[in-house]
TORMARMI-468654 format. One record per residue (C-alpha): z, y, x; residue in one letter. Coordinates in pm, whole numbers. Each point is the difference from the previous one (the first is absolute). Example, Ala and Ser with C-alpha at 12.3 -4.5 7.8 and 13.67 -1.06 7.14 Angstrom:
<atoms>
((780 -450 1230) "a") ((-66 344 137) "s") 
</atoms>
This chain:
<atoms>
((-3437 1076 -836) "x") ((178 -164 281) "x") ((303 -168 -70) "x") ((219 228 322) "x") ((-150 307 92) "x") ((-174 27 370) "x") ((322 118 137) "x") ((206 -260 -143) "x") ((-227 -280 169) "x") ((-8 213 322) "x") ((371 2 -32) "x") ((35 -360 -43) "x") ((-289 -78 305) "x") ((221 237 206) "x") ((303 -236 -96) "x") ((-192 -317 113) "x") ((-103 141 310) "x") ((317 99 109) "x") ((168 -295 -100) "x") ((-274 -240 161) "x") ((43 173 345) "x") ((394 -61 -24) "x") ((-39 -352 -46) "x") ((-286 -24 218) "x") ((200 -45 324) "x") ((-96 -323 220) "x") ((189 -352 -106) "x") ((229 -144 190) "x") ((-166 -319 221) "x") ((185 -227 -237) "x") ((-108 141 -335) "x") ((-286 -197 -179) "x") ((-359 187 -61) "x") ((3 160 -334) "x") ((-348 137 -258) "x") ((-71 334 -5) "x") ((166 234 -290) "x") ((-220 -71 -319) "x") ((-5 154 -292) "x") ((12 -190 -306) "x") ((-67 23 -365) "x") ((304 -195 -147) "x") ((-105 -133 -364) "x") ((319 87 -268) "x") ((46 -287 -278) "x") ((-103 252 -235) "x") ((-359 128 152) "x") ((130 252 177) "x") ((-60 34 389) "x") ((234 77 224) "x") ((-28 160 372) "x") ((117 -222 252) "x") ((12 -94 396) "x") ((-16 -305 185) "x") ((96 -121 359) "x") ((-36 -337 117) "x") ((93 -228 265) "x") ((-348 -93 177) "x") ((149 -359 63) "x") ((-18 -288 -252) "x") ((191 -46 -288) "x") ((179 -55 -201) "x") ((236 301 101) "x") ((326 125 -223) "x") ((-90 329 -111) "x") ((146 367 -173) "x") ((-105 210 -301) "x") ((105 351 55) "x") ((9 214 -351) "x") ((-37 406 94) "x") ((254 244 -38) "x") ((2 265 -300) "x") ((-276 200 60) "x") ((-57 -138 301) "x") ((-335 -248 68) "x") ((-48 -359 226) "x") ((-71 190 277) "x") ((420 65 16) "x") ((52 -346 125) "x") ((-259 -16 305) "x") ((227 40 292) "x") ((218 -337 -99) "x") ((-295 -168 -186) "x") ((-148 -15 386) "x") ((333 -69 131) "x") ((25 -255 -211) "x") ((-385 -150 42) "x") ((17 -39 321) "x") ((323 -214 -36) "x") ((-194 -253 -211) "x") ((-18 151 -363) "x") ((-282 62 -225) "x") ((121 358 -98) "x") ((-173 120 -391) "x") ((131 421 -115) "x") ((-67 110 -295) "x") ((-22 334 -199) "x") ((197 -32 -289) "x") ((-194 52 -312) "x") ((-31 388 -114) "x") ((64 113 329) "x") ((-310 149 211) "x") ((-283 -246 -17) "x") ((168 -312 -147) "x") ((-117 -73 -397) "x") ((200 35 -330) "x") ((272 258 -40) "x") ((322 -7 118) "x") ((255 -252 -129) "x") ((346 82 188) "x") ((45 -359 75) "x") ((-43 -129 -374) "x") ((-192 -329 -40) "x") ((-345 88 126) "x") ((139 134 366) "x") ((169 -380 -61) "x") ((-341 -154 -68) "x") ((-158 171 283) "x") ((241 -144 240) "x") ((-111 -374 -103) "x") ((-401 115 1) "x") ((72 90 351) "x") ((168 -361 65) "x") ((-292 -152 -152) "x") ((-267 216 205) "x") ((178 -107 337) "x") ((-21 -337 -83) "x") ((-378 12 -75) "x") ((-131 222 243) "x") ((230 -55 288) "x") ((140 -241 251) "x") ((364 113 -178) "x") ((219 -346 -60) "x") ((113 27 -373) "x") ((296 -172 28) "x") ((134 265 289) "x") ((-42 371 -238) "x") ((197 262 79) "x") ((37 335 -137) "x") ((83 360 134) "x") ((48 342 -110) "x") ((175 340 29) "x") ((159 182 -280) "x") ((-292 -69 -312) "x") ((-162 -303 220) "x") ((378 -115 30) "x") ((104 9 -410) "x") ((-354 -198 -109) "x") ((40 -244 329) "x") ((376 -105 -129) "x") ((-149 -24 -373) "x") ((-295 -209 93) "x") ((149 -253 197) "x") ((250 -78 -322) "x") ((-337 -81 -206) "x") ((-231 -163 291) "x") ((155 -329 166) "x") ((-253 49 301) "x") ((217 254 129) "x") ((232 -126 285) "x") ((99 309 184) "x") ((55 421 -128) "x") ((110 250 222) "x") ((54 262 -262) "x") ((67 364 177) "x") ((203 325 -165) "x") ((-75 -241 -315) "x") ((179 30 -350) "x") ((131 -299 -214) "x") ((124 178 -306) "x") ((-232 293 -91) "x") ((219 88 -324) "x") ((279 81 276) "x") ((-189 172 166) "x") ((-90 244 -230) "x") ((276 -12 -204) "x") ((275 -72 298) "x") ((378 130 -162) "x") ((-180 71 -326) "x") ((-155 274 165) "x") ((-410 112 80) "x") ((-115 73 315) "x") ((-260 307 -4) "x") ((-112 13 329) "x") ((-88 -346 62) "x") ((-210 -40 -318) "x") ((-171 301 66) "x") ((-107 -82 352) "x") ((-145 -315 -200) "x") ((-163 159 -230) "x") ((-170 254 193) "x") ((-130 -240 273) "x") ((-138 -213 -286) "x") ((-167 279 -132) "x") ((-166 155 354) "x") ((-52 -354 117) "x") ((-87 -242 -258) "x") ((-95 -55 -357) "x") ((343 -31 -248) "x") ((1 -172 -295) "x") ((44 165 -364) "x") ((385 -224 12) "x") ((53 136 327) "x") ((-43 365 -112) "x") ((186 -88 -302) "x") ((287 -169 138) "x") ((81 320 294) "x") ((-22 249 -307) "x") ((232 -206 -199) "x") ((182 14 299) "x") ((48 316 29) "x") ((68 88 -355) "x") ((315 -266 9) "x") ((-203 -133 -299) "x") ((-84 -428 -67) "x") ((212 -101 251) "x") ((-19 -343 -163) "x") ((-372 -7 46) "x") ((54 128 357) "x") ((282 -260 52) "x") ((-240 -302 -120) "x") ((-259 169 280) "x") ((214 -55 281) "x") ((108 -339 -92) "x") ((-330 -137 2) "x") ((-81 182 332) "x") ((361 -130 153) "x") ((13 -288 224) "x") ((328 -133 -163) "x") ((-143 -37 -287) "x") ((-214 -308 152) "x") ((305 -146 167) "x") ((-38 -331 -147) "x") ((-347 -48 119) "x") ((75 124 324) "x") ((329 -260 41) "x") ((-283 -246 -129) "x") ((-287 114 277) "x") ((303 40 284) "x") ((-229 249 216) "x") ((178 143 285) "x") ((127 354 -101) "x") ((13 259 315) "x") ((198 369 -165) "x") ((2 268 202) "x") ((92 325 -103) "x") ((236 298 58) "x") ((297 135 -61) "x") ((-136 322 -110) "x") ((-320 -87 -227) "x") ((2 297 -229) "x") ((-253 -220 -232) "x") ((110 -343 43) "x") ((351 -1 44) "x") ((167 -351 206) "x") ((227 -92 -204) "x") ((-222 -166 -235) "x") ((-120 -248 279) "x") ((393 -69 79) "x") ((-26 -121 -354) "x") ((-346 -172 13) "x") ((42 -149 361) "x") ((363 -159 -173) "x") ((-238 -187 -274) "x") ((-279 -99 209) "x") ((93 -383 94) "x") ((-304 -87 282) "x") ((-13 139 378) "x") ((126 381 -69) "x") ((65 275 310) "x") ((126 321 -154) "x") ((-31 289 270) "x") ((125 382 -38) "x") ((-94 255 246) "x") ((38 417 28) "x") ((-229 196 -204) "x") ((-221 93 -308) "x") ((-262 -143 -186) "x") ((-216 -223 254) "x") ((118 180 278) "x") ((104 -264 208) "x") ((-319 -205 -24) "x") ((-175 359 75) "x") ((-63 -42 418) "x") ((-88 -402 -54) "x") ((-323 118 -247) "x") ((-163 179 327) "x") ((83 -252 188) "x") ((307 97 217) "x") ((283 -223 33) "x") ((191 -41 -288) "x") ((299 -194 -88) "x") ((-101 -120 -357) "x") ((-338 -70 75) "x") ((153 -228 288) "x") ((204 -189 -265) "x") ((-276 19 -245) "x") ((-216 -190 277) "x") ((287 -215 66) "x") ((53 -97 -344) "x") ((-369 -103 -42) "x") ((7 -166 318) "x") ((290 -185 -159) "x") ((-118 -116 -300) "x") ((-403 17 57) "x") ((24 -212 338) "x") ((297 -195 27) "x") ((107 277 263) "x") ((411 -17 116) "x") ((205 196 -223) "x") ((122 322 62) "x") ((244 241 -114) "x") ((261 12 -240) "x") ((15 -66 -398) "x") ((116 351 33) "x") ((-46 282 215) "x") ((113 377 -18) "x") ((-145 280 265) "x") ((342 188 18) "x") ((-122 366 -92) "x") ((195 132 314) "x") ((-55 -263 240) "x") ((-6 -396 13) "x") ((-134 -296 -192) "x") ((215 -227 -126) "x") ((-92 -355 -103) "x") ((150 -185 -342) "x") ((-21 -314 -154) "x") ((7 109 -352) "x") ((61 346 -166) "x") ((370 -107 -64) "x") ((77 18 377) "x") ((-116 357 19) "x") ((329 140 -87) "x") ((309 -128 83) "x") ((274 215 -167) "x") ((-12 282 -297) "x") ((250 298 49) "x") ((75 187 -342) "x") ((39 378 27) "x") ((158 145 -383) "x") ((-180 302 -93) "x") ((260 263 -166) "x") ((-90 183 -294) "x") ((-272 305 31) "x") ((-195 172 -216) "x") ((-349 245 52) "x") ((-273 106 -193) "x") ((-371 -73 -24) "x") ((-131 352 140) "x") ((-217 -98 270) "x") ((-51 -223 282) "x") ((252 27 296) "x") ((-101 -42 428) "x") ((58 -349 -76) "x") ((-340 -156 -60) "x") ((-281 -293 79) "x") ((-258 211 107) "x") ((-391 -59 -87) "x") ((-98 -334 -89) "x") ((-158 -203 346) "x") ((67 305 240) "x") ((330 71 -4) "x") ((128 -397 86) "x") ((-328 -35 164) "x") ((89 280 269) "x") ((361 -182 54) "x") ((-219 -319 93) "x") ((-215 188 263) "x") ((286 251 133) "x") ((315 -219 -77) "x") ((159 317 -197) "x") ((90 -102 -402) "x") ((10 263 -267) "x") ((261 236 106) "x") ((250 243 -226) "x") ((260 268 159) "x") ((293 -176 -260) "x") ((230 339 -46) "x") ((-357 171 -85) "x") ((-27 -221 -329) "x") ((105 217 -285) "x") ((349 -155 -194) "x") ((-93 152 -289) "x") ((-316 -214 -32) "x") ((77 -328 190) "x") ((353 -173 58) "x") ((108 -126 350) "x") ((199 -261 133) "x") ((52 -98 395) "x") ((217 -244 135) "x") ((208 28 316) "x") ((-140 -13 350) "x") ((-108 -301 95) "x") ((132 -71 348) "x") ((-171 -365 61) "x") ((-316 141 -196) "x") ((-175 -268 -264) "x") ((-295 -179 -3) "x") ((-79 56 -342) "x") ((-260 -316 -81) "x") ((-100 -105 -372) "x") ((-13 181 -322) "x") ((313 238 -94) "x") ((36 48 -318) "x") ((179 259 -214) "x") ((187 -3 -341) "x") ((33 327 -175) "x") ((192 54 -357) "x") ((-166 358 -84) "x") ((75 155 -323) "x") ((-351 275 -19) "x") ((12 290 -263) "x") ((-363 -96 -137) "x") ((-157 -341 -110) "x") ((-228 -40 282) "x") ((-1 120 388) "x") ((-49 -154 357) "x") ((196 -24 296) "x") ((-78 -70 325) "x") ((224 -171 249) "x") ((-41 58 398) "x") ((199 -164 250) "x") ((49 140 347) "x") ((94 -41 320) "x") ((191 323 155) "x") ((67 125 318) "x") ((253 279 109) "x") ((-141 278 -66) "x") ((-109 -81 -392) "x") ((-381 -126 60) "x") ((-70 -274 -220) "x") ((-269 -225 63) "x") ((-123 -213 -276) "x") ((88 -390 -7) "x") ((-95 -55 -318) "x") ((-28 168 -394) "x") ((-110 -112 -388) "x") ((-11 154 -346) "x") ((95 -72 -277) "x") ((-120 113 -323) "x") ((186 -31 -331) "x") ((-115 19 -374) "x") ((223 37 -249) "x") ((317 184 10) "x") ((375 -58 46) "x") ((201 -179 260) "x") ((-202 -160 274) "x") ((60 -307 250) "x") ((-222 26 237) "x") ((-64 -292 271) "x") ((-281 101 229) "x") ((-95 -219 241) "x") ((-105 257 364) "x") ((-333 -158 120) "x") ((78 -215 337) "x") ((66 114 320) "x") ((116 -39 369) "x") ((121 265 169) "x") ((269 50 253) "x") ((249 273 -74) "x") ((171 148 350) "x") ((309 23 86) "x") ((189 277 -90) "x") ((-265 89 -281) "x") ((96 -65 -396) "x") ((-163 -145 -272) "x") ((-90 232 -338) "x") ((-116 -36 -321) "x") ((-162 310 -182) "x") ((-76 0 -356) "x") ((-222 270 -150) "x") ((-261 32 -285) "x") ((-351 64 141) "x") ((-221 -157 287) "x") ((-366 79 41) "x") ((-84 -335 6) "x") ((83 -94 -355) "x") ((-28 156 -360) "x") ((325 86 -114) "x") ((154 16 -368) "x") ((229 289 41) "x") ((43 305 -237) "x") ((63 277 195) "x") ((376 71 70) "x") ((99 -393 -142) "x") ((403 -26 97) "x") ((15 -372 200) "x") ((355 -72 8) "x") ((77 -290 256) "x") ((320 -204 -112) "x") ((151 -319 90) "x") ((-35 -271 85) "x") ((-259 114 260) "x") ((-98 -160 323) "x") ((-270 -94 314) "x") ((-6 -367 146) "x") ((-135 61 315) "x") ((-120 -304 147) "x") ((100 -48 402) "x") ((-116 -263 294) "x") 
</atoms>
């Protein structure tokens, strides 16, 4: 029995096709001569084999060269459009499958220590089969390919370059962000791995513990070994240069763990934060259009690879409604921190409200493509389920730039239940559009202090618009741990710091 059915491989020829004739388009005069696309069989440590492509620079070596790792549930054929980009400036491009996806060997192994192992059998097959300089390694990756790239390069010292894409740092947080799970990302996970790969017995094991709130220890001691941080010392040792890029809205890998990670890294670091979902803003660069992290991907290679000029800031942020703005550190991104108080309020857990997040990688996706953020009608959102505060118009506007951050002291009328915090920005007639929001999920009962750090954002609030914070008890992005009808009582002291430019 075949190991994908006929229409699978049709599927996937279909894919290579398409994605050949995109990147098929003449070189510039300028650009070196580059192999054809080959397809490779990409021996794993362990035996197994793993699908792979290669492109070439025709002229002689040795050249600096690039390991792309796929996508979840994606294949090597993902990376073609800057693999020949990237050829024909020099490079000896290699893309790999990772294993237990499509045609690649072994099952999968969500970034544990064989994806690791892979990543230096890779290494080692570029330096014996091609005219790729080992001293001059460099990794890429989006979202998956991004996590195992940042992990690798803290265990192999050959690595000199990552430009890791919509890329975690901190799995645990991720699934686990404000104490709270996330349904819809882990779902999307597991039902790609399932349609598109092979999953391992722990992998099945670990999403079913998941979702039965059970051995979160066990689950816990799973992330850390698939977290970059946890390999921080070896990657201060190896001093690779670390390219982040993700956005503001990643409903799966939320940015304020790179704030955190980017902090601790001590070699060459750019941190970069841009409008969107879930590899959205890497999305147009894959096919081969312009894109403005693939351009500072390139540039960072370029940097680091071949002695190229630098470029760019240690930090950059995409403003979500218009403008980039350069930093030299994350500590320069916000300049001031206005405190609103938050009087007293109190709901019940009977529902969600019109104050929500939306589906996980449309909903922010959509604001990167059409500019328009989650919105919410503010006097629609029921009082009687959700509390909200506004402050007074703002006349000069705010550039609200960093991470706000909100303390709540919440008495609740059972031991456990979630809340959800939203702030937004609000125009004249009541319509809220969404800067930023976070849960929070408690566990055992009686009075609560509650500091929950808002992921990070940039955003420009108008003129004459206010700012608002909504608290409610539901959002279809996360599992909450409500009884039905739980009294929340809101009491002080109670507050937002909203950071400003």
């Amino acid at each position: 029995m075949p190991l994908f059915p006929r229409h699978t491989v049709r599927a996937t020829a279909a894919v290579l096709g398409i994605l050949t004739l995109l990147t098929a388009a003449p070189a510039p005069a300028h650009a070196a001569a580059t192999t054809a696309f080959r397809l490779v069989d990409l021996p794993a440590r362990d035996g197994a084999v793993l699908k792979a492509n290669l492109i070439s620079p025709t002229t002689p070596g040795p050249h600096p060269a690039i390991v792309f790792i796929s996508s979840w549930g994606l294949n090597d054929a993902e990376y073609l459009a800057q693999a020949r980009s990237l050829a024909t400036a020099g490079y000896v491009v290699l893309s790999y499958t990772a294993r237990g996806f499509w045609g690649s060997g072994g099952q999968i192994d969500t970034a544990g220590p064989k994806d690791v192992a892979d990543v230096s059998a890779a290494i080692d097959w570029l330096d014996a089969n091609t005219t790729a300089d080992p001293a001059r390694m460099g990794l890429g990756g989006v979202s998956y390919g991004a996590g195992i790239g940042l992990i690798a390069a803290g265990h192999d010292p050959r690595v000199r370059a990552v430009a890791a894409l919509s890329g975690w740092s901190d799995l645990v947080e991720s699934l686990y962000a404000g104490q709270t799970r996330h349904p819809q990302a882990v779902w999307l996970l597991q039902a790609t791995a399932r349609l598109l790969g092979r999953p391992s017995a722990e992998f099945e094991q670990i999403v079913s513990d998941y979702f039965a709130n059970r051995n979160v220890d066990g689950i816990t001691a799973w992330g850390r070994i698939r977290s970059a941080e946890t390999y921080l010392d070896g990657l201060r040792a190896n001093r690779p240069a670390v390219l982040l890029a993700n956005a503001y809205g990643d409903s799966i890998f939320g940015p304020n763990q790179l704030v955190d990670f980017f902090g601790d890294l001590t070699g060459p670091k750019r941190l970069e934060f841009s409008p969107g979902d879930h590899a959205i803003p890497e999305l147009t660069g894959l096919a081969g259009l312009p894109n403005e992290v693939w351009a500072s991907a390139r540039q960072w290679f370029d940097q680091h690879l071949r002695g190229g000029p630098a470029g760019g800031a240690p930090v950059v942020l995409r403003v979500r409604n218009g403008g980039v703005e350069p930093y030299a550190d994350w500590a320069d991104v916000t300049g001031s921190t206005t405190r609103y108080p938050l009087s007293a309020a109190s709901f019940r857990a009977n529902g969600d409200t019109v104050a929500n997040a939306g589906v996980v990688l449309l909903t922010n996706g959509l604001e990167a493509l059409t500019g328009i953020p989650p919105l919410a009608w503010l006097p629609a959102v029921d009082r009687s389920r959700a509390a909200v505060w506004q402050t007074g118009l703002l006349s000069g506007g705010a550039a609200v730039r960093g991470i706000p951050r909100v303390h709540l002291t919440v008495t609740p009328g059972a031991s456990t239940g979630t809340v959800v915090a939203y702030l937004y920005d609000v125009d004249l007639v009541g319509t809220g559009r969404l800067v930023t929001h976070a849960p929070y999920t408690w566990l055992s009962g009686g009075r609560q202090e509650i500091d929950l750090a808002l992921p990070a954002t940039a955003w420009n609030v108008p003129a004459g618009h206010r700012l608002a914070l909504v608290l409610d008890t539901e959002d279809p992005l996360y599992l909450d741990a409500n009884p039905a009808g739980a009294a929340i009582a809101v009491t002080g002291p109670s507050w937002v710091d909203v950071p400003l430019r």
